[in-house]
N, CA, C and O atoms as a DFTB+ gen file, in Angstrom:
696 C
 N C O
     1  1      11.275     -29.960      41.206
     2  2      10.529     -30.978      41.918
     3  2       9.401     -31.474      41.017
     4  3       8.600     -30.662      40.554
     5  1       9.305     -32.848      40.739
     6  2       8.007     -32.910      40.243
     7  2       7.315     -33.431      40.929
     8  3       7.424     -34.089      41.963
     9  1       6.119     -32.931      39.954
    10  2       4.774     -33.283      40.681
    11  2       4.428     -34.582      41.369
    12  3       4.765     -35.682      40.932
    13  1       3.666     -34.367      42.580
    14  2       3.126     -36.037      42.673
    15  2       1.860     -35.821      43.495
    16  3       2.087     -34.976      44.361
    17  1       1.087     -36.104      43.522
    18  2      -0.727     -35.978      43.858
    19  2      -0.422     -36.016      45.093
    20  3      -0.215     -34.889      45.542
    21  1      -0.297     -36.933      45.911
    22  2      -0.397     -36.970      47.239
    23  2       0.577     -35.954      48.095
    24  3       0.440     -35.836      49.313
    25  1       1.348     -35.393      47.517
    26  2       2.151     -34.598      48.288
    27  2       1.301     -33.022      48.151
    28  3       1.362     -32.033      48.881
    29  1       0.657     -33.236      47.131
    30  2       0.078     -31.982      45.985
    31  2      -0.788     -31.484      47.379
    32  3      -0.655     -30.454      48.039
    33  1      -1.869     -32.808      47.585
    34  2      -2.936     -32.903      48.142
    35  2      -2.533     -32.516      49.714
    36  3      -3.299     -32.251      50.640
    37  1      -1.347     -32.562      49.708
    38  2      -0.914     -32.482      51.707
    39  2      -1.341     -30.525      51.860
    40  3      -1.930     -29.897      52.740
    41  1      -0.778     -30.151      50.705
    42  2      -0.560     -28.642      50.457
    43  2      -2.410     -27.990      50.407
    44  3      -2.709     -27.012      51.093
    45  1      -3.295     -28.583      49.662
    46  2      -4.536     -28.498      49.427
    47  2      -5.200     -28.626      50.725
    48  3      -5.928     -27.767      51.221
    49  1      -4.972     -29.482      51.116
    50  2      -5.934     -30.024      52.109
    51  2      -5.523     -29.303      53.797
    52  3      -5.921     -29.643      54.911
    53  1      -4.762     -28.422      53.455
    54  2      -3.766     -27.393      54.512
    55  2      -4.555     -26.498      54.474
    56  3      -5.220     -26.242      55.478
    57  1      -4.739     -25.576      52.986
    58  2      -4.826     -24.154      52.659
    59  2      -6.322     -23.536      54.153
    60  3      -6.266     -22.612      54.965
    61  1      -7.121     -24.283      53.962
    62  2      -8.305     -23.818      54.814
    63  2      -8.157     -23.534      56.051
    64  3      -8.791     -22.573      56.487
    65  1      -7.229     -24.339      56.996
    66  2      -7.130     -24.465      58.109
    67  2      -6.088     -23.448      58.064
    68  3      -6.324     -22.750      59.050
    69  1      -5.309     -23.088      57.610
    70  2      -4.150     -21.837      57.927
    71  2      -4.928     -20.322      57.294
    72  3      -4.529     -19.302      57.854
    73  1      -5.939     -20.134      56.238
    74  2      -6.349     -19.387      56.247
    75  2      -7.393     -19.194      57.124
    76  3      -7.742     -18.014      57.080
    77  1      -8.155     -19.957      58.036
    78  2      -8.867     -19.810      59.291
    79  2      -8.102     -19.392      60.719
    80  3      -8.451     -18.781      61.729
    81  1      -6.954     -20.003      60.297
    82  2      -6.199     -19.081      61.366
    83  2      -5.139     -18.156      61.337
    84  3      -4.354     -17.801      62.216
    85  1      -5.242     -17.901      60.405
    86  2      -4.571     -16.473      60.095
    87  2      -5.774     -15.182      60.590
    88  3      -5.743     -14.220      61.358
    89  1      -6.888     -15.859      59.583
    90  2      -7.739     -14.321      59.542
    91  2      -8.665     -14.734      60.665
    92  3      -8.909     -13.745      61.355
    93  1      -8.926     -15.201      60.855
    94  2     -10.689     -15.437      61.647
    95  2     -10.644     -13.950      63.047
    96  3      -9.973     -13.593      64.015
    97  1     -11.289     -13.734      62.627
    98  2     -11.417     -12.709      64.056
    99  2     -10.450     -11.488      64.515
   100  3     -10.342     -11.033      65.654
   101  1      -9.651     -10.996      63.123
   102  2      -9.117     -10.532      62.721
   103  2      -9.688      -9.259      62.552
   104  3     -10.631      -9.345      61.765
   105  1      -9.449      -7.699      63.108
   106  2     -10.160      -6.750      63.134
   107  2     -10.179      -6.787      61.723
   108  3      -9.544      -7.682      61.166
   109  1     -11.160      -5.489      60.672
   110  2     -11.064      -5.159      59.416
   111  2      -9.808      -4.453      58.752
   112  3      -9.854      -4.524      57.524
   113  1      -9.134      -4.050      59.057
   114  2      -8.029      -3.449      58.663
   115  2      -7.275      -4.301      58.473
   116  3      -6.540      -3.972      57.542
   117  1      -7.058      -5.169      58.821
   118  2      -6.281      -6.577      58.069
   119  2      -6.499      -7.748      57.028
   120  3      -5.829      -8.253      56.128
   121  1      -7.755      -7.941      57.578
   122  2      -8.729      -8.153      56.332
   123  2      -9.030      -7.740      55.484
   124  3      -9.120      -8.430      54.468
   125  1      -9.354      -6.316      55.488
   126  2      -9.915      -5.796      54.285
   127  2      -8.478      -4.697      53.228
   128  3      -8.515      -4.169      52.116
   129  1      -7.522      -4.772      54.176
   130  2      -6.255      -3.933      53.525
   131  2      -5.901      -4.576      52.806
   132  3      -5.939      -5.807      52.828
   133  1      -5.339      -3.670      51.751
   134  2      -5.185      -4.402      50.189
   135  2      -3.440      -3.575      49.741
   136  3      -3.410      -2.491      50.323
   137  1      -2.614      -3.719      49.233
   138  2      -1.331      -2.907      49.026
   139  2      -1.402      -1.826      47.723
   140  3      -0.442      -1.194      47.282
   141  1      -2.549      -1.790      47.316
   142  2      -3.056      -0.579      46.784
   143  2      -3.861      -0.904      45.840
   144  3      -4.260      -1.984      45.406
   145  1      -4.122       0.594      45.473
   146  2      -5.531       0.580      44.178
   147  2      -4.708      -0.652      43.123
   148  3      -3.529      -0.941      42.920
   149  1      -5.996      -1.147      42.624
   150  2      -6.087      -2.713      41.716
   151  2      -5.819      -3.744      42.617
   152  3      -5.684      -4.749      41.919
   153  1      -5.657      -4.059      43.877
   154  2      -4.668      -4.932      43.951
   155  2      -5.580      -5.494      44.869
   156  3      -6.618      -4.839      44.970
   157  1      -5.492      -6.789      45.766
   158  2      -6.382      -7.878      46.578
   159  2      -6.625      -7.431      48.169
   160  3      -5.769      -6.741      48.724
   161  1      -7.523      -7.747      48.697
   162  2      -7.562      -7.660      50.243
   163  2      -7.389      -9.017      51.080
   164  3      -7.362      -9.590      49.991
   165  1      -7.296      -9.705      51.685
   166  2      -6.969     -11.113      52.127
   167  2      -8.318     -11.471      51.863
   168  3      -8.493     -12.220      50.902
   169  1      -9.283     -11.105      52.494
   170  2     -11.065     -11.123      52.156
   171  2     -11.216     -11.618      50.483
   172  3     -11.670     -12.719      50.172
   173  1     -10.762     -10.619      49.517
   174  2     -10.918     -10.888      48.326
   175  2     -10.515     -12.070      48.068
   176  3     -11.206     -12.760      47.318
   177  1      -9.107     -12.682      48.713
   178  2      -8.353     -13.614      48.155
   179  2      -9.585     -14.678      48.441
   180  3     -10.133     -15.311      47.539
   181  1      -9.852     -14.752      49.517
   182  2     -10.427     -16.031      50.359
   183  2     -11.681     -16.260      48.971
   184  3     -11.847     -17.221      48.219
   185  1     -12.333     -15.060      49.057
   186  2     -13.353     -15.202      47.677
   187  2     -12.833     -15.575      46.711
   188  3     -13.427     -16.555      46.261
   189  1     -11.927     -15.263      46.092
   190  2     -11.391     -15.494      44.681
   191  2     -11.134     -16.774      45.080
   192  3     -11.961     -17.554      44.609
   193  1     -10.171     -17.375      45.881
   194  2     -10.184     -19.327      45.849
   195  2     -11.270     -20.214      46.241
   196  3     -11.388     -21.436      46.145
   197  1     -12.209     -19.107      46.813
   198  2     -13.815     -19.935      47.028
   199  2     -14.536     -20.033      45.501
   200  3     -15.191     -21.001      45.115
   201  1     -14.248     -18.735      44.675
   202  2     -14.657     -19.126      43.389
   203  2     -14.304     -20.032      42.785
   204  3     -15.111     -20.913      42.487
   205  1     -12.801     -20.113      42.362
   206  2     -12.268     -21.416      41.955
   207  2     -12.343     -22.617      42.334
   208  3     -11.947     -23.526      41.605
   209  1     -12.902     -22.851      43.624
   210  2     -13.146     -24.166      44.147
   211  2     -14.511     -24.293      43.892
   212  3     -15.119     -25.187      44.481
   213  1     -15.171     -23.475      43.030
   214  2     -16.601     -23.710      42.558
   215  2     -16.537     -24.338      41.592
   216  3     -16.768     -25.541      41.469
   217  1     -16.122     -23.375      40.581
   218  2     -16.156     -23.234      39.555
   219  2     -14.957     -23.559      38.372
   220  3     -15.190     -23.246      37.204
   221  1     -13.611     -24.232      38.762
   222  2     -12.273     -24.131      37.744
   223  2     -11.524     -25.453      38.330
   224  3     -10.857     -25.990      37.445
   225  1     -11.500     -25.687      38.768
   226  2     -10.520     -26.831      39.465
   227  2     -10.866     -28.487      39.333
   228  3     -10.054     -29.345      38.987
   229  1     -12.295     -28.712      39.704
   230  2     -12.416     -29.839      39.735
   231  2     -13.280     -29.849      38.167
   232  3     -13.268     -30.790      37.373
   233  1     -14.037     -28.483      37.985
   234  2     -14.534     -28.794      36.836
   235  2     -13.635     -28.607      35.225
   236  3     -14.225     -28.705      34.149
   237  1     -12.259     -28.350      35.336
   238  2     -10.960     -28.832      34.453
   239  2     -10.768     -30.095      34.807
   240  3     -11.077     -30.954      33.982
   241  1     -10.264     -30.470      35.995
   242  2     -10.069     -31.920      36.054
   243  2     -11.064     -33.016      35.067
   244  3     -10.751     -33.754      34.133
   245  1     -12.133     -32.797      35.615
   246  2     -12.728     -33.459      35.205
   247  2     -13.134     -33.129      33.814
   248  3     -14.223     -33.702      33.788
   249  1     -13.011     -32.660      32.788
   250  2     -12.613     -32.309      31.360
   251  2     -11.486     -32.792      30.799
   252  3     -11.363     -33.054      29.602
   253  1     -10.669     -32.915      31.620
   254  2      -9.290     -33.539      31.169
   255  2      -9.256     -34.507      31.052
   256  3      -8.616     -34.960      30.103
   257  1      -9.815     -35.221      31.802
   258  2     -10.470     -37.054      32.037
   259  2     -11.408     -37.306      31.195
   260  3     -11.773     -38.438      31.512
   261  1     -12.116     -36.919      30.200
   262  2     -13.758     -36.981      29.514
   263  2     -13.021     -38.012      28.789
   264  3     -11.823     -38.178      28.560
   265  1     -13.839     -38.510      28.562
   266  2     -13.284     -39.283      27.036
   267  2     -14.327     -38.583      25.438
   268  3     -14.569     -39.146      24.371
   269  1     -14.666     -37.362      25.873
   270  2     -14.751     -36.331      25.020
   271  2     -13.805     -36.458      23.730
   272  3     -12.858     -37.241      23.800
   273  1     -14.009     -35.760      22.615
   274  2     -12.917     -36.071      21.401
   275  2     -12.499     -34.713      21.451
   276  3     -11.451     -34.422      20.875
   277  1     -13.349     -33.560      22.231
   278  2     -12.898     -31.578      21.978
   279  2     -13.111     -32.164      23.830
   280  3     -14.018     -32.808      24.356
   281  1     -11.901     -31.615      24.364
   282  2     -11.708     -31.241      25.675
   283  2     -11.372     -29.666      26.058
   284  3     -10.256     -29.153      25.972
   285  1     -12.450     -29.085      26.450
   286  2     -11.873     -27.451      26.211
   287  2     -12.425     -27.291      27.283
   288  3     -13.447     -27.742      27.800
   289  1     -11.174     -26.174      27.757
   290  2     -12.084     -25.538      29.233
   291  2     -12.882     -23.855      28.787
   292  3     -12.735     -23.018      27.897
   293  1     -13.909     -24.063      30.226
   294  2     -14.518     -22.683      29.525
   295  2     -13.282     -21.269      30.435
   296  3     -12.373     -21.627      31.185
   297  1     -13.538     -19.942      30.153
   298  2     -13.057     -19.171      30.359
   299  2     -13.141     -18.542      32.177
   300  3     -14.234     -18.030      32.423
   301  1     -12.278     -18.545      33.207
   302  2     -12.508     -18.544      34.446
   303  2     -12.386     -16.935      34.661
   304  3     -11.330     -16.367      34.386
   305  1     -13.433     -16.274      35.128
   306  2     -13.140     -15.046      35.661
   307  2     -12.849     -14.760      37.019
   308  3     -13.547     -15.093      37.977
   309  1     -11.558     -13.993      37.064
   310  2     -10.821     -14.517      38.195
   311  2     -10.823     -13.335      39.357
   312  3     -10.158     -13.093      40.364
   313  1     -12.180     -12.607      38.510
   314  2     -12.566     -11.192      39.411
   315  2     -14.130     -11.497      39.959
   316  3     -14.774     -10.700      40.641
   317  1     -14.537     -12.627      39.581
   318  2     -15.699     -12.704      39.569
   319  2     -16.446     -12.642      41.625
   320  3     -17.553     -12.309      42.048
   321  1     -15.192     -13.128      42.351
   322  2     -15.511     -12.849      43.813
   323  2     -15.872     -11.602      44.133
   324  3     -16.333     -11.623      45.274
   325  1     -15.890     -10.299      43.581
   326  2     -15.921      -9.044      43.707
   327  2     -17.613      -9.066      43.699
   328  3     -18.255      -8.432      44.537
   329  1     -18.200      -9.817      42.723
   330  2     -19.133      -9.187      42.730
   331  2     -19.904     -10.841      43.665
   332  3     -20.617     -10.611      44.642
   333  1     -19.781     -11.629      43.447
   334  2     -20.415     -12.309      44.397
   335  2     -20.101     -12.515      45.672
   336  3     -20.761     -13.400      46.215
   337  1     -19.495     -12.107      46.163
   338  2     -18.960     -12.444      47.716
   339  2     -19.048     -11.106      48.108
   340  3     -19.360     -11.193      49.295
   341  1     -18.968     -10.012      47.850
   342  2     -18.877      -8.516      48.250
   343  2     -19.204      -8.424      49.904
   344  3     -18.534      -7.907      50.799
   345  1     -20.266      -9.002      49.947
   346  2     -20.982      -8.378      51.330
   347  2     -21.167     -10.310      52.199
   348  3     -21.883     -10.370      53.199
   349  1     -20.656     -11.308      51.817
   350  2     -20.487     -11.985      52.657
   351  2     -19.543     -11.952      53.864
   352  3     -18.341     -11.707      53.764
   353  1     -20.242     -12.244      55.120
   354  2     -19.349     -12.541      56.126
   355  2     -17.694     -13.102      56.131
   356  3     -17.233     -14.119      55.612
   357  1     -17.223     -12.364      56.675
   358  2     -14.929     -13.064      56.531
   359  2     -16.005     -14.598      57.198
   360  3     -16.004     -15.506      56.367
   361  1     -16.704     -14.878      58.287
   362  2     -16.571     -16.230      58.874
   363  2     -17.252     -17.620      57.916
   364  3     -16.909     -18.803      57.910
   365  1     -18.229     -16.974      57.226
   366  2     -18.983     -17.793      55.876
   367  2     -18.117     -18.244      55.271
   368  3     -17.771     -19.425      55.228
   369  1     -17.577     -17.151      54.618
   370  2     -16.395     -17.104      53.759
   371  2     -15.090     -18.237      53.625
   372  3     -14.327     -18.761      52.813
   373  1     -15.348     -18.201      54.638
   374  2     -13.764     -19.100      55.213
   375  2     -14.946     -20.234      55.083
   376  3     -14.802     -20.977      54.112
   377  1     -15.693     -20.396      55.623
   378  2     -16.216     -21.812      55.929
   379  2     -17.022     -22.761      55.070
   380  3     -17.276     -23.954      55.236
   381  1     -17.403     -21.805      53.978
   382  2     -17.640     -22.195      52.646
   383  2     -16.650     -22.804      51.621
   384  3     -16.778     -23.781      50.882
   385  1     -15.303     -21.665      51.851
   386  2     -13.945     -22.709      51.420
   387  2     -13.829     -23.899      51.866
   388  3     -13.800     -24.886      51.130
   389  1     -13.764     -23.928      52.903
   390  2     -13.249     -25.289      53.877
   391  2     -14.246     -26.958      53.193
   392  3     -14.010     -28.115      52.845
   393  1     -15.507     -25.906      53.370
   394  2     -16.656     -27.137      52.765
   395  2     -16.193     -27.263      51.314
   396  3     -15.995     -28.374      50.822
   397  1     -16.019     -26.133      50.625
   398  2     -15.903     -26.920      48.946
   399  2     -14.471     -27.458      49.078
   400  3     -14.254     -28.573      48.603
   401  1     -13.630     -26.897      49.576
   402  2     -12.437     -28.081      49.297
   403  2     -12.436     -29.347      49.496
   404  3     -12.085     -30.318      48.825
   405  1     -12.932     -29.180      50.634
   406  2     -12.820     -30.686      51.451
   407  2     -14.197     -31.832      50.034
   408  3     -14.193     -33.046      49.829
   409  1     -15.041     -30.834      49.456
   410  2     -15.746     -31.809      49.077
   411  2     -15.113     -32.035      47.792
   412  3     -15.513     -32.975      47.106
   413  1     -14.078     -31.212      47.340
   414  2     -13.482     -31.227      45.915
   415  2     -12.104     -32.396      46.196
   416  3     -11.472     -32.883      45.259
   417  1     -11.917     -32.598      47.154
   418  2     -10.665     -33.724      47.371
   419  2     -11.239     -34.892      47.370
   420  3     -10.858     -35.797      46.628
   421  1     -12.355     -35.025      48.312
   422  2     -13.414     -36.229      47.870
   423  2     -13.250     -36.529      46.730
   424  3     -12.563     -37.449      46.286
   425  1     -14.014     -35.599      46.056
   426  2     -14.124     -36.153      44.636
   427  2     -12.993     -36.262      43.631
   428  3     -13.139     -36.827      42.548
   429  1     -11.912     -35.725      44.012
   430  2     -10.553     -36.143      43.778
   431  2      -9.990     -37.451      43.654
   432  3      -9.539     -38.160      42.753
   433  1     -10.242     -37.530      45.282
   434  2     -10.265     -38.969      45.195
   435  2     -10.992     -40.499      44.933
   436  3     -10.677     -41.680      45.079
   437  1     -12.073     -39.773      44.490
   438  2     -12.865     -40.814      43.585
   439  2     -12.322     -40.710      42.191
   440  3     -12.688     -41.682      41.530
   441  1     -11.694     -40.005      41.619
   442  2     -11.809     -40.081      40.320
   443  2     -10.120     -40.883      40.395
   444  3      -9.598     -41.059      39.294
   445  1      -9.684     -41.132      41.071
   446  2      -8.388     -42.753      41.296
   447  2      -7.599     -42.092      40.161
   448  3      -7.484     -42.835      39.187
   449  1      -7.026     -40.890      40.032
   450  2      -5.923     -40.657      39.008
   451  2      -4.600     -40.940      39.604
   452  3      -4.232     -40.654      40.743
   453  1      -4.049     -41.443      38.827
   454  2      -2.604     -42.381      38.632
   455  2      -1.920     -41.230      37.791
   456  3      -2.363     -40.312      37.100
   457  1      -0.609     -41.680      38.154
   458  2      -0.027     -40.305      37.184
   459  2       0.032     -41.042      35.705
   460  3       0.088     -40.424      34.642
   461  1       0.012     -42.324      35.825
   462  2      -0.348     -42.454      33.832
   463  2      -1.477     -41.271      33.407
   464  3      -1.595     -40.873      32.248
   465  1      -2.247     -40.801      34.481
   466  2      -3.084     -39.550      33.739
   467  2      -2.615     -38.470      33.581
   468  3      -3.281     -37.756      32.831
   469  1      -1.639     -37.996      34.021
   470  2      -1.096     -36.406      34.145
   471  2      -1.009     -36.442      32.353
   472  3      -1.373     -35.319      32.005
   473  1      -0.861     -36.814      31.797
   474  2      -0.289     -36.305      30.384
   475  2      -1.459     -36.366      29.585
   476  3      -1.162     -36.649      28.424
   477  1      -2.515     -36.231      29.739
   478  2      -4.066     -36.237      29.211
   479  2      -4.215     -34.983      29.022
   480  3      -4.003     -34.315      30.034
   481  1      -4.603     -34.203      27.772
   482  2      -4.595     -33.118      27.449
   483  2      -5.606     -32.656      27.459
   484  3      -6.429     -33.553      27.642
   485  1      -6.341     -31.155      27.306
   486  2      -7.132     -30.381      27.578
   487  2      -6.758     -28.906      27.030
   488  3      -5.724     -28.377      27.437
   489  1      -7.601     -28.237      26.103
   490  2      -7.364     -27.054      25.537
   491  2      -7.850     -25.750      26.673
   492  3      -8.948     -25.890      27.210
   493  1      -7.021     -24.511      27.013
   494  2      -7.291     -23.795      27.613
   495  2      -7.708     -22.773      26.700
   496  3      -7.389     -22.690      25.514
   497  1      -8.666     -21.778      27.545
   498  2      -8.345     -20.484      26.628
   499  2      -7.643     -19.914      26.171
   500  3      -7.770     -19.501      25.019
   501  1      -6.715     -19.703      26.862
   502  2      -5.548     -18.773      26.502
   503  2      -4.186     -19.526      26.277
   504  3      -3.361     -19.041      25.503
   505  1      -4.003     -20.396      26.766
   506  2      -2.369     -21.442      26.728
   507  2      -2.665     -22.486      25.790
   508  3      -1.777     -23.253      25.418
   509  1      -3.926     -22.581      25.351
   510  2      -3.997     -23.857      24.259
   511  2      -3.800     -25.084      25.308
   512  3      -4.039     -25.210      26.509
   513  1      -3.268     -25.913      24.327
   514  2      -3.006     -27.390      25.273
   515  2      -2.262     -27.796      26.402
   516  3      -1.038     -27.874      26.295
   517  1      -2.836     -28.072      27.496
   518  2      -2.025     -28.568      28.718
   519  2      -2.121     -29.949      29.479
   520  3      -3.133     -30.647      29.432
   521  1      -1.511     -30.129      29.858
   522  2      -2.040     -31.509      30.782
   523  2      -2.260     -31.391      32.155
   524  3      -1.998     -30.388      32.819
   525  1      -2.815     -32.576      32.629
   526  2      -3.405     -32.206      33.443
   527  2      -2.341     -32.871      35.190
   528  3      -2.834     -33.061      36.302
   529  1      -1.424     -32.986      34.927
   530  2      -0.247     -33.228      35.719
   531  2      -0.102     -31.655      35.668
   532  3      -0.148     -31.214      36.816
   533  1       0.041     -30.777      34.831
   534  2      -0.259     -28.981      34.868
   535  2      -0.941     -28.615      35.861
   536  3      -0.464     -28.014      36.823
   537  1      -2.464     -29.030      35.699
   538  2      -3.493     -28.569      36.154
   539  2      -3.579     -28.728      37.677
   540  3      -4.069     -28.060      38.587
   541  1      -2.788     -30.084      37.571
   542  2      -2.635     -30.264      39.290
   543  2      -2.269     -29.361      39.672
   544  3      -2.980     -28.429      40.047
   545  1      -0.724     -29.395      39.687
   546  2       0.276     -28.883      39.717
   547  2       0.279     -27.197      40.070
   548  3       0.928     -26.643      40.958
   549  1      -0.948     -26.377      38.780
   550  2      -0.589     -25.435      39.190
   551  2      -2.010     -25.169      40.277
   552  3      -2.084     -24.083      40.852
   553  1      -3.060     -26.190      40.490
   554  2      -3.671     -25.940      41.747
   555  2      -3.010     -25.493      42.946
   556  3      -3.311     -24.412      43.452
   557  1      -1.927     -26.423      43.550
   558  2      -1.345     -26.245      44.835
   559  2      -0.286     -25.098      44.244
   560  3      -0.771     -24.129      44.828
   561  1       0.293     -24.813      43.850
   562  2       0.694     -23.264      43.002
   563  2      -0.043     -22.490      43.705
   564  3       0.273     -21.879      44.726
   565  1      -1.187     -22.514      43.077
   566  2      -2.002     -21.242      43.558
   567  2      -2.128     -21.218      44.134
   568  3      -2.474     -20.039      44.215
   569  1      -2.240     -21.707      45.338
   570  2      -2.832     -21.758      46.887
   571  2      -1.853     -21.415      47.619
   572  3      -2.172     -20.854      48.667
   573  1      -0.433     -21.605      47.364
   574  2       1.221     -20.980      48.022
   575  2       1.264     -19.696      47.391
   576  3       2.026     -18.864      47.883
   577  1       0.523     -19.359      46.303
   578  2       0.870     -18.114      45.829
   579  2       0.111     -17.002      46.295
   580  3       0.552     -15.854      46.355
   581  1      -1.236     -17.419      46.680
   582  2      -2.026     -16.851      47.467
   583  2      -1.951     -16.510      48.655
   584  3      -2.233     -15.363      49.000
   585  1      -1.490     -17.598      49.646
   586  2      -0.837     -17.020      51.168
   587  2       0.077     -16.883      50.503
   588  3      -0.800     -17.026      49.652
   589  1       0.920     -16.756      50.017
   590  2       2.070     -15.895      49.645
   591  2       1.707     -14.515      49.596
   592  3       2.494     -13.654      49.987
   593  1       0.392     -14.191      49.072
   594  2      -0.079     -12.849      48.720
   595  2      -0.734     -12.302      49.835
   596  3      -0.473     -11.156      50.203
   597  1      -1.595     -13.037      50.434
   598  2      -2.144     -12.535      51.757
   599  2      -0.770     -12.295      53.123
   600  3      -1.059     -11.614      54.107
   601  1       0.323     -12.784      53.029
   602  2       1.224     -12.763      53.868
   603  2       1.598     -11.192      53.581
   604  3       1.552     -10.280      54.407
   605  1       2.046     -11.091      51.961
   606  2       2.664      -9.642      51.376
   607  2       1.554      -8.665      51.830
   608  3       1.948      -7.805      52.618
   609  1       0.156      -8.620      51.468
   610  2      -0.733      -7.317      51.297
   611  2      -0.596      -7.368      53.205
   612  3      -0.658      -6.162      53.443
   613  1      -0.468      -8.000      54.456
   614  2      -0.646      -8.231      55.309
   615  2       0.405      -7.213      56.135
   616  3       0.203      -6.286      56.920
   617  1       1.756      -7.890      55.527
   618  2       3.569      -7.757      56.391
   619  2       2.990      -5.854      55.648
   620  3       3.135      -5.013      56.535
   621  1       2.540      -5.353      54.553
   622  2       2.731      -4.131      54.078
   623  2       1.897      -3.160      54.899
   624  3       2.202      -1.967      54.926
   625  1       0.666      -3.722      55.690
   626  2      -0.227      -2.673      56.323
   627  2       0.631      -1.758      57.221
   628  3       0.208      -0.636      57.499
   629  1       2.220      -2.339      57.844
   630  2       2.825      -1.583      58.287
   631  2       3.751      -1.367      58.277
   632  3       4.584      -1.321      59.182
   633  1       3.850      -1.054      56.485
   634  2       5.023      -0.687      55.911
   635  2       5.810       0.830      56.666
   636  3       6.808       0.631      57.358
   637  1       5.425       1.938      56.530
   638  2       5.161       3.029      57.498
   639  2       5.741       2.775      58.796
   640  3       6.777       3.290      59.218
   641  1       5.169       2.132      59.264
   642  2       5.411       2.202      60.870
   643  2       6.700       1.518      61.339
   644  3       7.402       1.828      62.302
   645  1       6.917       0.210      60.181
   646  2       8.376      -0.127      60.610
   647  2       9.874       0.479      60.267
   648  3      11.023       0.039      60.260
   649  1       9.141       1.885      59.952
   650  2      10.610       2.778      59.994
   651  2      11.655       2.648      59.173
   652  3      11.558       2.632      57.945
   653  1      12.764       2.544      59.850
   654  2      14.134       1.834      58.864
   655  2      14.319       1.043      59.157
   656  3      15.531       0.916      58.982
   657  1      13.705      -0.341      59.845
   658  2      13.519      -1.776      59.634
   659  2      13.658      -2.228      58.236
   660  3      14.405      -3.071      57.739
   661  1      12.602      -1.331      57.639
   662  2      12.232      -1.667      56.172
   663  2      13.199      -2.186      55.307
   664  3      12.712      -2.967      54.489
   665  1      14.333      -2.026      55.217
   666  2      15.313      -2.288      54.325
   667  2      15.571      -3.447      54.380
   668  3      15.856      -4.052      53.346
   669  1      15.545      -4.013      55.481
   670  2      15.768      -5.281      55.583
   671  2      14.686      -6.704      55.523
   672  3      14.882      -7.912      55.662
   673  1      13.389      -5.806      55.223
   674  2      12.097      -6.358      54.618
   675  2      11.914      -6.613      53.504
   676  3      11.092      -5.970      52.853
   677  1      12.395      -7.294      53.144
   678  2      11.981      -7.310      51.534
   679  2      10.723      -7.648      51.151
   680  3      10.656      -7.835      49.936
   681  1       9.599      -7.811      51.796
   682  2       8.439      -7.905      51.894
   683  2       7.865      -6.719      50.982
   684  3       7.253      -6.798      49.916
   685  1       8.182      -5.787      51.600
   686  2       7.307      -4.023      52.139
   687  2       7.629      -3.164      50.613
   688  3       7.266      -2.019      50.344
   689  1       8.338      -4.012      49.832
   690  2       8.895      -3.453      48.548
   691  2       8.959      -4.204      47.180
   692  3       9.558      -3.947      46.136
   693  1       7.965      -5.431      47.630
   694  2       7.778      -6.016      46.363
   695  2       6.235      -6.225      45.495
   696  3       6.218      -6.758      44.385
């Protein structure tokens, strides 16, 4: 499938409202359960895409667009919700997403990209050169990959309890 902004944006402009109603009011054990040592709590996730909607998304975009002659992005730490969000409220949390997205599509849509822009390049840290039809692209990525992940660490809290169901979960084993 390729990419196309406005379909991109249907997926973006979703993520808040399904992660508000998934978790909101959600005892802690669902929230805060994670599918083991190293691995995310739905809580974490919500932080980790509140970071990126700070800090990586619109401020690549908009690097990719500079008419800069060195377009480089800086380095995104993608643990960095751990230590700033730790002790914020699940309801902040969520509602702080909701506000930076919604204000990062705004400004999305001020910046009137046409896909004659997707092929505008930009050096990453680690992948070197990409474009920014990429960058879209792997925005709404991440955001399916994420409830993708909060669905998995979620369906697993009762891995255990669903017995010999399990086999037929392919959830509970990946």
């Amino acid at each position: 499938m390729q990419f196309a902004l406005a379909e991109g944006r249907e997926i973006l402009s979703r993520t808040p409202t399904i992660l508000e109603a998934w978790l909101r009011d959600l005892p802690d054990a669902w929230v805060h359960g994670t599918e083991g040592p190293g691995t995310w709590s739905p809580y974490q996730v919500v932080g980790h895409l509140l970071h990126g909607e700070r800090s990586d998304w619109l401020p690549r975009i908009q690097i990719t667009l500079s008419s800069e002659a060195e377009r480089r992005f800086a380095p995104f730490d993608r643990e960095a919700m751990l230590r700033e969000h730790a002790d914020t409220p699940l309801p902040d949390l969520l509602r702080a997403f909701r506000n930076a997205r919604e204000d990062n599509l705004a400004l999305l849509s001020a910046l009137d990209i046409r896909e004659t822009h997707f092929s505008r390049t930009a050096i990453h840290p680690v992948f070197g050169e990409v474009t920014l039809g990429q960058l879209l692209a792997t925005w709404v990525a991440h955001d399916l990959s994420h409830l993708s992940q909060i669905s998995r660490t979620m369906a697993k809290q009762y891995r255990e309890a669903v017995g010999p169901w399990r086999q037929f979960l392919s959830v509970m084993d990946r």
